[in-house]
C-alpha positions as CSV (number, residue, x, y, z in Angstrom):
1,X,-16.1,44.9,-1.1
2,X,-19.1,43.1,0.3
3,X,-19.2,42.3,3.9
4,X,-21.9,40.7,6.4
5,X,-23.3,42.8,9.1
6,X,-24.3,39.6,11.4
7,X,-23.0,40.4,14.5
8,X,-24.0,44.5,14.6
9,X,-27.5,43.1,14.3
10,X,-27.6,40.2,16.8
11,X,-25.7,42.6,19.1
12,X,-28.6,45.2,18.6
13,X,-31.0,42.4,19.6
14,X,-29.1,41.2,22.4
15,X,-28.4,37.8,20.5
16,X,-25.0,35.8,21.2
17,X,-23.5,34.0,18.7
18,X,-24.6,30.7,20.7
19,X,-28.1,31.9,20.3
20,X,-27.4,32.4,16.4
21,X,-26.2,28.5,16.6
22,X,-29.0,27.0,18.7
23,X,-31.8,29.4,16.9
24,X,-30.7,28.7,13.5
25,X,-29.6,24.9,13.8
26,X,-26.5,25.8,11.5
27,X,-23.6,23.8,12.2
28,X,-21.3,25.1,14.9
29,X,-18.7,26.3,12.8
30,X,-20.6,28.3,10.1
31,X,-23.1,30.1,13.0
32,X,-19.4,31.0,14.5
33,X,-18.1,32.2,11.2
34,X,-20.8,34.5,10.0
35,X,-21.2,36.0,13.6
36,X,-17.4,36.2,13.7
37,X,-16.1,37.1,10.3
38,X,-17.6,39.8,8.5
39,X,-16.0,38.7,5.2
40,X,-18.2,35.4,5.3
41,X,-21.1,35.4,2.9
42,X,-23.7,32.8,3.4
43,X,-24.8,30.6,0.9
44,X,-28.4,30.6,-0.1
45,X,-29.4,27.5,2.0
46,X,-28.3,29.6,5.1
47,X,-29.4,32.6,4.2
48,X,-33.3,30.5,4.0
49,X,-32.5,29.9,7.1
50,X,-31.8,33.2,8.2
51,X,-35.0,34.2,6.9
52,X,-37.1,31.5,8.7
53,X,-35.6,31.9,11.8
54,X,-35.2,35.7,12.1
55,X,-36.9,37.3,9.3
56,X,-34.3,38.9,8.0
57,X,-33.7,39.9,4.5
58,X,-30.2,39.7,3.3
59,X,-30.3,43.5,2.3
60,X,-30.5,43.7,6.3
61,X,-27.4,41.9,6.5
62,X,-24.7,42.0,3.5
63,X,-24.0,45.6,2.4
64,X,-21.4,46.5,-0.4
65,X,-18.8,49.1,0.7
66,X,-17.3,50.6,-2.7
67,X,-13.5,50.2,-3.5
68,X,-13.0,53.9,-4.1
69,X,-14.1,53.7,-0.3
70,X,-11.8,50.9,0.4
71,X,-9.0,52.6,-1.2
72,X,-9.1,55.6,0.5
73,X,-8.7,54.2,4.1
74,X,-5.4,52.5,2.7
């Protein structure tokens, strides 16, 4: 299962979601969605973005939690 981290990491830096929007000059909705739903994976264009903005790698971001993992907390 791989997942986005977003919001641990802007919380850690003291960074709204608003701040994710304005920073990043995403549209509205996807700034909202990957600070808000850990399920969202950005596309490429947005993770570029991610990058010039914030510096982040996506390895500092999306992490892959493994299904013998996901099964067991069923």
């Amino acid at each position: 299962m791989i997942k986005n981290n977003i919001k641990s990491l802007m919380e850690a830096q003291g960074l709204t979601r608003y701040r994710l929007w304005k920073d990043t000059k995403l549209n509205r909705e996807t700034a909202y969605r990957l600070y808000d739903d850990p399920d969202y994976i950005p596309s490429k264009s947005v993770m570029e973005c991610l990058w010039k903005t914030y510096r982040w790698q996506p390895a500092q971001y999306i992490f892959c939690i493994p299904e013998e993992l996901t099964q067991q907390a069923v």
